[in-house]
PAMIBA-994057 format. One line per 2 residues: their letters; for each residue x, y, z negated of C-alpha. Coordinates in Angstrom, 1 decimal. Last residue first. Layout:
a = X:Y:Z ~ ...
END
This chain:
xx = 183.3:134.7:91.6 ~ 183.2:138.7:91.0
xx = 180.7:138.7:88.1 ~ 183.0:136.2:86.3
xx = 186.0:138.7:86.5 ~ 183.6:141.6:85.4
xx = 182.4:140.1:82.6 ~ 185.7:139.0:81.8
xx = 187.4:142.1:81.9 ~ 184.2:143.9:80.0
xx = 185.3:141.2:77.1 ~ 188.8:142.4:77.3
xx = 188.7:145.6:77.1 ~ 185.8:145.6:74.2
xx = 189.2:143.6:72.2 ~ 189.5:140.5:70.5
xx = 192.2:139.6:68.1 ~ 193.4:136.4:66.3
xx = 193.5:133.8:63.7 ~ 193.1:135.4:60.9
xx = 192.0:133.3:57.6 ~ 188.5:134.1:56.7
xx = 188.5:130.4:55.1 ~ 185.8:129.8:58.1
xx = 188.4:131.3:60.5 ~ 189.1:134.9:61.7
xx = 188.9:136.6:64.7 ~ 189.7:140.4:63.7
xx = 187.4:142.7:66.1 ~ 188.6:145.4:68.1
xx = 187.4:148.3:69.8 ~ 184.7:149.3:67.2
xx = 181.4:151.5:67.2 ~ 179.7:149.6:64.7
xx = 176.8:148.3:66.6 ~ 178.9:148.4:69.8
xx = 181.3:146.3:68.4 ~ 179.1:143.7:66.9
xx = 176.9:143.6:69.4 ~ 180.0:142.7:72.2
xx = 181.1:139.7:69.2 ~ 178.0:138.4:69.4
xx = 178.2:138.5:73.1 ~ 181.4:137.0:73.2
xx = 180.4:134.3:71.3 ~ 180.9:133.5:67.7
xx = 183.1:130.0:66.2 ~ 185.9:132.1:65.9
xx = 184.0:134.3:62.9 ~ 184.2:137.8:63.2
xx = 186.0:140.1:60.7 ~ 185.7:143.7:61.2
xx = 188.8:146.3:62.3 ~ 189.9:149.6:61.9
xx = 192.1:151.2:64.6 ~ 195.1:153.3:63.5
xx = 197.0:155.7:65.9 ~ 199.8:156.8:63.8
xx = 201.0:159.5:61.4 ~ 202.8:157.4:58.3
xx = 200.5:157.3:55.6 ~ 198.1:154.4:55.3
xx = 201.5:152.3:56.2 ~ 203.4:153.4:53.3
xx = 207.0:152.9:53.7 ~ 209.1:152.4:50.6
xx = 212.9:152.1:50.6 ~ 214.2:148.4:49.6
xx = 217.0:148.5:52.5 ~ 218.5:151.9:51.2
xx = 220.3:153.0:54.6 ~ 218.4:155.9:55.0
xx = 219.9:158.3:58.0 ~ 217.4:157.2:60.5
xx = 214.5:157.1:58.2 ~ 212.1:159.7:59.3
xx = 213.1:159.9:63.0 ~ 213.7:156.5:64.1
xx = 211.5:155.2:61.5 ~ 208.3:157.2:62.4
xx = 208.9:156.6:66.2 ~ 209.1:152.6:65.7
xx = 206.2:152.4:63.4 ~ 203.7:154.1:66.0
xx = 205.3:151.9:68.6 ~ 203.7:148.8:66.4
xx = 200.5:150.0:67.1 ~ 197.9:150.0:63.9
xx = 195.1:148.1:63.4 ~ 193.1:147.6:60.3
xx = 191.9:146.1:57.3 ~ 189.6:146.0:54.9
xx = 189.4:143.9:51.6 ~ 192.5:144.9:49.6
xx = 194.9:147.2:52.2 ~ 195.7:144.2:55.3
xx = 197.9:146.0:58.1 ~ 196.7:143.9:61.5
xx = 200.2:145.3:63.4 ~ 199.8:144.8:67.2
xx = 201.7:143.7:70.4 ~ 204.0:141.9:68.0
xx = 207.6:142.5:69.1 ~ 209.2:140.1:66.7
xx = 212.0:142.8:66.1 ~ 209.4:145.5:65.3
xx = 208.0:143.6:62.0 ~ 212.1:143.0:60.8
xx = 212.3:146.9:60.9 ~ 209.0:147.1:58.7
xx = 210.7:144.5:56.4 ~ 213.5:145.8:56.1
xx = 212.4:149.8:55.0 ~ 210.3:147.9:52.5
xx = 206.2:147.4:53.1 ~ 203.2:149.2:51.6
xx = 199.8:148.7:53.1 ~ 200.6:144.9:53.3
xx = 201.9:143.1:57.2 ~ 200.5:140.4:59.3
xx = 201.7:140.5:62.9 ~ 199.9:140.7:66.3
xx = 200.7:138.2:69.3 ~ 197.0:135.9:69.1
xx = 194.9:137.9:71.1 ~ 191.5:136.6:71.4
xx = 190.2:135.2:75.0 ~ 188.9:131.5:74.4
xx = 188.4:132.0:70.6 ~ 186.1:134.5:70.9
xx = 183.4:131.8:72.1 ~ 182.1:131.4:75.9
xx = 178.7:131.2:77.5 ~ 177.1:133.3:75.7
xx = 178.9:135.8:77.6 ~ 177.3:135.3:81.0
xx = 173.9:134.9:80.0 ~ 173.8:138.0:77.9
xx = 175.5:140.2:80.3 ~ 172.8:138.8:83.3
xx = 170.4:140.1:81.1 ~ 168.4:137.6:79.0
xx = 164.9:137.1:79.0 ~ 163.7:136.5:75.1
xx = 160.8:138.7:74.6 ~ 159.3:138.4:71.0
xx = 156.1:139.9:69.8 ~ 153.9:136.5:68.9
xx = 152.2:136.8:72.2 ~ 155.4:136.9:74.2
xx = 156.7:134.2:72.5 ~ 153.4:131.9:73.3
xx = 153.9:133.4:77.0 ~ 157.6:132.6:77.2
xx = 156.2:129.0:76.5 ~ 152.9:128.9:79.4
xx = 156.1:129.9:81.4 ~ 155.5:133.3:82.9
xx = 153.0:135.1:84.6 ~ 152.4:137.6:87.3
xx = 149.0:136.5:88.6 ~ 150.2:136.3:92.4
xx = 154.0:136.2:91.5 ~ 154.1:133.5:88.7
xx = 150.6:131.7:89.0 ~ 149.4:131.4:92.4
xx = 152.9:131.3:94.0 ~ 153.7:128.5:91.3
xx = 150.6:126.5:92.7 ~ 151.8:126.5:96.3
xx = 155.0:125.5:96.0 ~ 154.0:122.5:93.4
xx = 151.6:121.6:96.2 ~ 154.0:121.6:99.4
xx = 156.8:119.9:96.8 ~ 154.4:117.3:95.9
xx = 153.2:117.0:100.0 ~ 157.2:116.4:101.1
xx = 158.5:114.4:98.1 ~ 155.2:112.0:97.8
xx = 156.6:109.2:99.8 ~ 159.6:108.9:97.0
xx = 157.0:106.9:94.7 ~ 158.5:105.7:91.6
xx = 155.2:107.6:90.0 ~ 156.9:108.9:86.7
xx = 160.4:109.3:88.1 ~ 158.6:111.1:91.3
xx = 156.5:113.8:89.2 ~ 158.7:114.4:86.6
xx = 161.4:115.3:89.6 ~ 158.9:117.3:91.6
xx = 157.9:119.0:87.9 ~ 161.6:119.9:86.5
xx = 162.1:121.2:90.5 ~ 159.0:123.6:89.5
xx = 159.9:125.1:86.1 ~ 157.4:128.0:85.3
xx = 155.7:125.7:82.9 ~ 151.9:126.1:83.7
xx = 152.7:126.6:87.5 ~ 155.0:123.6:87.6
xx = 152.8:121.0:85.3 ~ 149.8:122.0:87.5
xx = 151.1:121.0:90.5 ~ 153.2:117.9:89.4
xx = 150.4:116.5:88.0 ~ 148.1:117.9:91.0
xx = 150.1:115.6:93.4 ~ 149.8:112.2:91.4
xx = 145.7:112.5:91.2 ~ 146.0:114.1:95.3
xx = 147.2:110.2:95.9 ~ 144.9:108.7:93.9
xx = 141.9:109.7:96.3 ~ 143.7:108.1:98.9
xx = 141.3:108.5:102.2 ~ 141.6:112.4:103.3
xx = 139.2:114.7:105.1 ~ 136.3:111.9:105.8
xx = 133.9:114.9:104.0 ~ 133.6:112.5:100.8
xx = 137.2:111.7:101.0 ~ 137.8:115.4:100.5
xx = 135.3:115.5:97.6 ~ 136.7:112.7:96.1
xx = 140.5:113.8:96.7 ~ 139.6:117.2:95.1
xx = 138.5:115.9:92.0 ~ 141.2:113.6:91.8
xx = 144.0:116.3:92.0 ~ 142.1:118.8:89.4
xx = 141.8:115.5:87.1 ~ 145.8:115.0:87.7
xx = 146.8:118.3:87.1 ~ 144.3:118.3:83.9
xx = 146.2:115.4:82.8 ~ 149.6:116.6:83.8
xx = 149.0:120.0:82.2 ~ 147.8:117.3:78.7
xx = 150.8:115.4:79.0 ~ 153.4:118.6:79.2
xx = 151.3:120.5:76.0 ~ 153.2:119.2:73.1
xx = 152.5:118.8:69.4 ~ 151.9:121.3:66.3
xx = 148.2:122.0:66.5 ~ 148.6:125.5:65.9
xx = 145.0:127.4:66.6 ~ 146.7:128.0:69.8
xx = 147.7:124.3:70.8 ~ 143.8:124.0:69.9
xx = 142.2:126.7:72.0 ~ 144.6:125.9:75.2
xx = 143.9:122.3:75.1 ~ 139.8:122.5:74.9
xx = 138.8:124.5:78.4 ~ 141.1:122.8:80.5
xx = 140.6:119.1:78.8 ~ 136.5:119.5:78.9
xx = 136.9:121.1:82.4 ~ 138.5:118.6:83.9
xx = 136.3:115.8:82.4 ~ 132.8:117.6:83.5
xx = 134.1:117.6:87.0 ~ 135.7:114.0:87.2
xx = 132.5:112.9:86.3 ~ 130.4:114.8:89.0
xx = 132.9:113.8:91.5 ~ 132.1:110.0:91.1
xx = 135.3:108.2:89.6 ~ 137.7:106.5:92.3
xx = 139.7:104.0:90.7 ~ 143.7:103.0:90.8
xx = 145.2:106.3:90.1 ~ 142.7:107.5:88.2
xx = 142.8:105.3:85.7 ~ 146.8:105.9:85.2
xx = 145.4:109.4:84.5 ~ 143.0:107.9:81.9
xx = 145.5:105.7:80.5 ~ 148.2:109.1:80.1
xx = 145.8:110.9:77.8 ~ 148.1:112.1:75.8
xx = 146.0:112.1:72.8 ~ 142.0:112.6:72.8
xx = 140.5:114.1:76.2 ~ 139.6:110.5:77.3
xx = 136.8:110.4:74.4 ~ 134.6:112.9:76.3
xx = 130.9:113.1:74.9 ~ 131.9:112.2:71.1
xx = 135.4:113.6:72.6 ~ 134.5:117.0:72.6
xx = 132.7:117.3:69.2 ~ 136.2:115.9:67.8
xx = 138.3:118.2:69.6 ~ 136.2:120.8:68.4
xx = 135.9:120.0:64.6 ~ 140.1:119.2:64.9
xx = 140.9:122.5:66.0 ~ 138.5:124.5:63.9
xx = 139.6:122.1:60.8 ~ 143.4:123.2:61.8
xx = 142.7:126.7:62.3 ~ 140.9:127.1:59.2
xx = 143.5:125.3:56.7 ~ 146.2:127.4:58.4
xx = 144.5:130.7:57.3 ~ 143.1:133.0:60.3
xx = 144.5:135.1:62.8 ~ 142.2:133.7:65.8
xx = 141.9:136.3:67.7 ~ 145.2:136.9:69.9
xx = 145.7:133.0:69.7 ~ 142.3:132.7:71.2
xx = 143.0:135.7:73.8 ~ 146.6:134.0:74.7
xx = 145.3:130.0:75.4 ~ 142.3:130.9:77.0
xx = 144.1:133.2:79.4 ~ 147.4:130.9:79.9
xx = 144.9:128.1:80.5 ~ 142.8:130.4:83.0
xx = 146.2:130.8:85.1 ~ 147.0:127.1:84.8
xx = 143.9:126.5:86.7 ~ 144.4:128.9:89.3
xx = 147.3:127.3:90.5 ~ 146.4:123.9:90.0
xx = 143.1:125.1:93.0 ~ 145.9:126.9:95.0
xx = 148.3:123.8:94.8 ~ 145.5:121.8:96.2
xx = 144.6:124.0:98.3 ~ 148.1:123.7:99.7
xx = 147.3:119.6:100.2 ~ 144.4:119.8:101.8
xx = 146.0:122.2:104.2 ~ 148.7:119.8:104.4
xx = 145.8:116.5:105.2 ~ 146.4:117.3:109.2
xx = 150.0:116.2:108.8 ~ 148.4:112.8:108.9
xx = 149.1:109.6:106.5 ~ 150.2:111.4:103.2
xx = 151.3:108.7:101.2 ~ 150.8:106.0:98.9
xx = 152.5:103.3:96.8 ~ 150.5:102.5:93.4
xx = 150.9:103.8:90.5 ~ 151.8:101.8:87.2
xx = 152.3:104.5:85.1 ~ 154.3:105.7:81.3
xx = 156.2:102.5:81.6 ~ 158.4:103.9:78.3
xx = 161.3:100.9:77.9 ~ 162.4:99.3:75.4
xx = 162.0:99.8:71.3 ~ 166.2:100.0:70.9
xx = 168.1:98.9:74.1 ~ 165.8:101.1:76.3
xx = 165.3:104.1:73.7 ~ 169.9:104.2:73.5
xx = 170.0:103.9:77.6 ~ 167.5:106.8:77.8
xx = 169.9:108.9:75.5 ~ 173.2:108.2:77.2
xx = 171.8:109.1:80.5 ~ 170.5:111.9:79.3
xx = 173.1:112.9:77.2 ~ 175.7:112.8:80.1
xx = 173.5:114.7:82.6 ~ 173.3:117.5:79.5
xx = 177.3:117.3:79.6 ~ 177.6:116.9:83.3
xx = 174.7:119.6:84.2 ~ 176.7:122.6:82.0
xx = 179.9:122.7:83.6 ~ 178.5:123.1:86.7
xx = 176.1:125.6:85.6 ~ 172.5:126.3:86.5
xx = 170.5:128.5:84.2 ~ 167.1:129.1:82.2
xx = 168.7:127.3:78.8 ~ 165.2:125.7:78.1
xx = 163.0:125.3:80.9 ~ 165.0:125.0:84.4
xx = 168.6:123.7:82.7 ~ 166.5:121.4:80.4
xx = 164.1:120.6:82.3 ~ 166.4:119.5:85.3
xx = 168.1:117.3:82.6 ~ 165.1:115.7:81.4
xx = 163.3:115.4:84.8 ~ 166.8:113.4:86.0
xx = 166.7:111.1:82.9 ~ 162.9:109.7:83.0
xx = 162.6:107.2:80.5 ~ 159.4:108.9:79.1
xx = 160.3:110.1:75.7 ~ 164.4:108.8:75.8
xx = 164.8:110.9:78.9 ~ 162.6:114.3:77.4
xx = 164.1:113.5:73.8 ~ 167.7:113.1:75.9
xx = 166.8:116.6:78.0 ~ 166.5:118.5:75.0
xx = 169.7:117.4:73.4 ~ 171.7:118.5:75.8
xx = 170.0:121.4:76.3 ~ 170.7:122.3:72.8
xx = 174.3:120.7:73.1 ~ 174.8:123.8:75.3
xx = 174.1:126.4:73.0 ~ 175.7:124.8:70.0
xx = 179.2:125.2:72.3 ~ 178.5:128.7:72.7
xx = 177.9:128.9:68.9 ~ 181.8:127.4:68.4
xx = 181.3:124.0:66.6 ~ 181.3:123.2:62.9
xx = 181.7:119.7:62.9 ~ 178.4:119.0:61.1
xx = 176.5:122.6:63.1 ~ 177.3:120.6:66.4
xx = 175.6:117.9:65.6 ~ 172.9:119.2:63.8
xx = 172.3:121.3:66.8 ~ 172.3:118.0:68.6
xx = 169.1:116.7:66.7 ~ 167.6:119.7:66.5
xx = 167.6:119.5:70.7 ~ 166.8:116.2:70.5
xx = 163.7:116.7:68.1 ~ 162.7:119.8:69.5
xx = 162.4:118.1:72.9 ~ 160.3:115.1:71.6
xx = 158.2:116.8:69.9 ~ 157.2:119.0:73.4
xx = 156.8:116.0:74.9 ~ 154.7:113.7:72.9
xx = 151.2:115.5:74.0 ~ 148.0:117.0:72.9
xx = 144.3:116.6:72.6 ~ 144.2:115.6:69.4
xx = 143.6:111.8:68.6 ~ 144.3:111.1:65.3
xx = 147.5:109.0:66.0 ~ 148.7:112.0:68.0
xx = 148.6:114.4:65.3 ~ 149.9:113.3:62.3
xx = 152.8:111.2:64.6 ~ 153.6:115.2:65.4
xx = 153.0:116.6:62.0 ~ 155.6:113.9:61.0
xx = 158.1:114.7:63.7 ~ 157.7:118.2:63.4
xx = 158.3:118.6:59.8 ~ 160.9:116.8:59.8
xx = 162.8:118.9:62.6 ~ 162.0:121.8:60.8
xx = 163.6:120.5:58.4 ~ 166.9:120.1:59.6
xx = 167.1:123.9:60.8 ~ 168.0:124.4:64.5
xx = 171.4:126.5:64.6 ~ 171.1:127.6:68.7
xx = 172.6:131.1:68.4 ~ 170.0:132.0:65.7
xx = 168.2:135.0:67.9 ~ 168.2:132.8:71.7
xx = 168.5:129.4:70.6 ~ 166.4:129.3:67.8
xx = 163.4:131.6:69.9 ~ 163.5:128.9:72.8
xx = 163.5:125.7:69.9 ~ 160.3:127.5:68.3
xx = 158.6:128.0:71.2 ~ 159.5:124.3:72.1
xx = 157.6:123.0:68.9 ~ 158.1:123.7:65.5
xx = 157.5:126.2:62.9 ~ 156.3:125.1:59.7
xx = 159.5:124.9:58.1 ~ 159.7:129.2:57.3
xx = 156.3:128.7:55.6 ~ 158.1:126.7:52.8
xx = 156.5:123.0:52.9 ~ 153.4:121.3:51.3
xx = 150.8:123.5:52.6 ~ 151.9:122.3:55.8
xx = 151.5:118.4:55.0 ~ 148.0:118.9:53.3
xx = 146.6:120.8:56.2 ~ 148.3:118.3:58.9
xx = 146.4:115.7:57.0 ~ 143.8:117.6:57.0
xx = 143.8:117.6:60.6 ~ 144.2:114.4:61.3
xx = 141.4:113.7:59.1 ~ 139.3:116.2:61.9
xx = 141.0:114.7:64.7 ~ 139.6:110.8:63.7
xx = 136.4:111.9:62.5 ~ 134.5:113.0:66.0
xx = 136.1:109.8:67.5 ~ 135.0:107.5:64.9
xx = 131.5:108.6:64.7 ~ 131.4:107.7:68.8
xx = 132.4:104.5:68.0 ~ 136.1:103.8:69.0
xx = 137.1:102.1:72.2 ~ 137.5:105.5:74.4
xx = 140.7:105.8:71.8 ~ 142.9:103.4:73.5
xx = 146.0:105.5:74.1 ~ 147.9:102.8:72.5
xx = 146.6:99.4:72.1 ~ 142.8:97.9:71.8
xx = 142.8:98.1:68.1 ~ 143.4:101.6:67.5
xx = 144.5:102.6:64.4 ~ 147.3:100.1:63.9
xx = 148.5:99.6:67.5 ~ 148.3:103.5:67.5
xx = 150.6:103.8:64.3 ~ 152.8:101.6:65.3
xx = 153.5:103.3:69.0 ~ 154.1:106.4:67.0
xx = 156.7:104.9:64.4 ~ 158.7:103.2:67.1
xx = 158.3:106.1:69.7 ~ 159.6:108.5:66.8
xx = 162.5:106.2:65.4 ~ 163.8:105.4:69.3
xx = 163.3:108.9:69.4 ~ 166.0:109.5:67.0
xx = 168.5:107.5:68.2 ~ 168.2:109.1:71.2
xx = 169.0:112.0:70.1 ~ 172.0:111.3:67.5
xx = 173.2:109.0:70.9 ~ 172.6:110.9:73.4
xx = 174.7:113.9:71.3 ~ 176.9:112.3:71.3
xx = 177.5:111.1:74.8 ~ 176.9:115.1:75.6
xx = 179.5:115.8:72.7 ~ 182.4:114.1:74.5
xx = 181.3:115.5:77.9 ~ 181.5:118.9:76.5
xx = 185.1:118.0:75.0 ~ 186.2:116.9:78.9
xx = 184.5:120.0:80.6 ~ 186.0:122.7:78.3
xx = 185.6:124.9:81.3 ~ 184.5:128.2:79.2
xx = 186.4:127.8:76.5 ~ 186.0:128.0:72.7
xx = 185.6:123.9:73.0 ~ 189.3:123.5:73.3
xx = 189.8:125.7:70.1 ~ 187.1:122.9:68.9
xx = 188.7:119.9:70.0 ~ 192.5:121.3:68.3
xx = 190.8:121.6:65.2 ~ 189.2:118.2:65.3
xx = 192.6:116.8:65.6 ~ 193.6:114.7:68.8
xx = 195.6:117.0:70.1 ~ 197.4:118.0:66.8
xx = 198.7:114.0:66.1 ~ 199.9:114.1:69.4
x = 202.6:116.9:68.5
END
């Protein structure tokens, strides 16, 4: 029956599975696609906007009057007042923290207008200059993206799980043009695991989503860095305090961000005049803080700024980032780590090349990027791989990794931290780690291990019927009384008759099912589209053995038992 393979239907019983590699490759070109289509909208509007506002290009806010630059945040910011005022407070939340919380409590089902929201309060705040970055925007809106993808064709939620990442490492591709960050990020940041069956999918979107940006506004030359290296072994030292120095850095950005979050509670219309009042009064002295910032690091790729400069710059971006992002600015935070990685990196080339300890100032620039963007994030091949794609320089492999080494030793096991992200969640109440159970059954939907050999049958049933129910040999009976069901062995049946009706020969004799002595099981409805671990909760919450798959008319389709899911646990604990 071709006509049944190539159904929907058939696509997502496939899709129930755990090595459903040809479907998930299917959804990773689509979801490239739906994401990249909808960062070629983003980058078009954004790069608009700037070419509008700012007369010298993009990123070209050092050109504005002084005036300018302490008004621009603060309209931006009522702006953003008016535009969350506006929506339900359930929209407002955006942003990676948001995406990390979706996936983990909501199975991956990303609301649509959230995903507004974020990309107008986004364009909001970048085109007025706040000190954040396109990144984080860009994730939610792929990952949203393919969550509306998957949520249209109704898709099993381990399925939604996966096109999350997908999505999330096309906005990171289609952002920047950087496909192997993307797909590292999203394995490293967002779903916290490496699968084979997961890279090809998310590798797929990536690729797929880049190519879509390219053909569309063209492509993202974030730098133009020039070719340089480490020239003596004797600069590694150099290099480690380098890592040390990032280290430390992203340490004090988790503090400032967490105790200004902690006390700032206020109104929405207060945080986002507080932000936008500082960022401007930063920026009359300090205009490169505003936006991304990416110009100023390209800058210092090419010059060599007196120490003294670089000093005062680094610590106006360190100290003024965290505050804001925690007031609620609602935009990324990846640009601005690379620009204070960068500003560390150049501030410690200048001095070194002041003591005739290094020559390429620029060089240590590209190095604290990746630094302080993998002790801030917790995700340090996502940083090497950010790192190189951004700088096209393969020379600065061995010294990055030394750095980006370094720096996450400071941060995650001398300080104890996390991600800067599990960090936000953690400071809003919510702890998503997963077990090892978690991981592994979230993986794959009900529909990939339920039972499908049981039989239908009513509460009441004729003495033929219930002998023609034990000649199909189901392995169970699923006995429907109004609204509940429940389970009852067909050997149960076959005793009863055998010695209650063996001498009744009246075909249209009543049995009642709910009365016969047997070993009856009840039963809850669970949707097929549910994982395993949902349906594990499920059980345990309500103290069952057995679930009833059912489908979205709440139609049966098939059984799932505990026994079966600890199998699998096991069986995949084993490999």
């Amino acid at each position: 029956m071709p006509h049944r393979l190539l159904s929907l239907e058939h696509f997502r019983t496939r899709l129930a599975h755990v090595d459903a590699l040809p479907q998930l490759v299917v959804l990773g070109v689509l979801s490239g696609l739906v994401a990249g289509g909808l960062m070629s909208l983003f980058r078009g509007a954004y790069n608009l906007l700037q070419h509008w506002l700012l007369s010298g290009g993009t990123e070209n806010f050092e050109s504005l009057p002084e005036i300018s630059r302490l008004l621009f945040p603060v309209v931006g910011s009522l702006l953003l007042i008016l535009l969350y005022l506006s929506i339900p407070a359930h929209a407002r939340s955006v942003g990676i923290v948001h995406l990390l919380e979706r996936l983990n409590n909501h199975q991956g089902r990303m609301p649509g207008s959230n995903m507004l929201v974020q990309l107008l309060a986004a364009l909001i705040a970048l085109a007025s200059g706040h000190s954040v970055g396109r990144e984080g925007p860009a994730v939610h809106m792929g990952a949203a993206s393919s969550s509306w993808l998957g949520q249209r064709l109704n898709l099993p939620n381990n399925t939604l799980r996966l096109l999350v990442g997908c999505g999330a490492a096309a906005g990171i591709s289609a952002a920047f043009n950087t496909p192997l960050a993307g797909v590292i990020f999203a394995m490293e940041v967002i779903l916290l695991e490496y699968t084979l069956v997961g890279f090809l999918p998310i590798m797929v979107a990536a690729v797929v989503g880049d190519v879509v940006v390219r053909l569309t506004v063209g492509e993202a030359i974030v730098f133009n860095a020039p070719a340089l290296q480490i020239h003596k072994l004797s600069e590694l030292p150099l290099v480690m305090l380098l890592g040390l120095m990032t280290g430390l850095l992203a340490v004090g950005f988790h503090f400032l961000y967490r105790h200004t979050f902690r006390i700032c509670q206020w109104s929405i219309p207060t945080r986002f005049l507080l932000a936008g009042t500082l960022t401007g009064l930063v920026a009359m002295h300090w205009p490169e803080v505003m936006g991304s910032g990416y110009d100023t690091i390209e800058a210092l790729f090419h010059t060599q700024p007196a120490a003294i400069w670089l000093l005062g710059l680094l610590l106006a971006k360190w100290l003024l980032t965290p505050v804001i992002i925690a007031l609620g600015i609602p935009a990324g935070l990846i640009a601005p780590s690379l620009f204070i990685g960068a500003s560390a990196g150049a501030l410690l080339g200048a001095t070194g090349n002041s003591l005739g300890l290094t020559a390429d100032t620029a060089l240590y620039a590209m190095l604290g990027m990746g630094a302080m963007m993998a002790a801030l994030l917790n995700a340090p091949l996502a940083a090497l791989l950010a790192m190189l794609e951004l700088t096209h320089n393969t020379a600065i492999i061995l010294p990055g990794m030394l750095a980006i080494v370094t720096a996450n030793l400071t941060t995650r096991y001398g300080f104890g931290l996390p991600s800067i992200f599990h960090a936000s969640l953690q400071a809003q109440g919510m702890d998503l780690r997963q077990a090892p159970l978690t991981q592994v059954l979230s993986r794959a939907a009900v529909g990939s291990l339920m039972q499908r050999n049981f039989a239908e049958t009513e509460s009441i049933i004729s003495l033929s019927s219930a002998r023609d129910l034990l000649t199909a040999a189901p392995q169970w009976l699923l006995v429907q009384k109004g609204d509940n069901s429940f389970l009852l062995p067909p050997a149960d049946l076959k005793v009863w008759l055998e010695n209650e009706t063996a001498d009744k020969t009246d075909p249209e004799l009543s049995i009642n099912l709910l009365e016969i002595p047997a070993q009856r099981r009840d039963v809850m409805p669970l949707l097929y589209r549910s994982t395993l671990k949902e349906a594990l909760d499920l059980m345990l919450q309500h103290q069952l053995d057995y679930l009833l798959v059912v489908s979205n008319q709440e139609s049966p389709l098939g059984l799932i038992s505990k026994e079966q899911i600890e199998s699998y646990y096991n069986h995949k604990q084993s490999l």
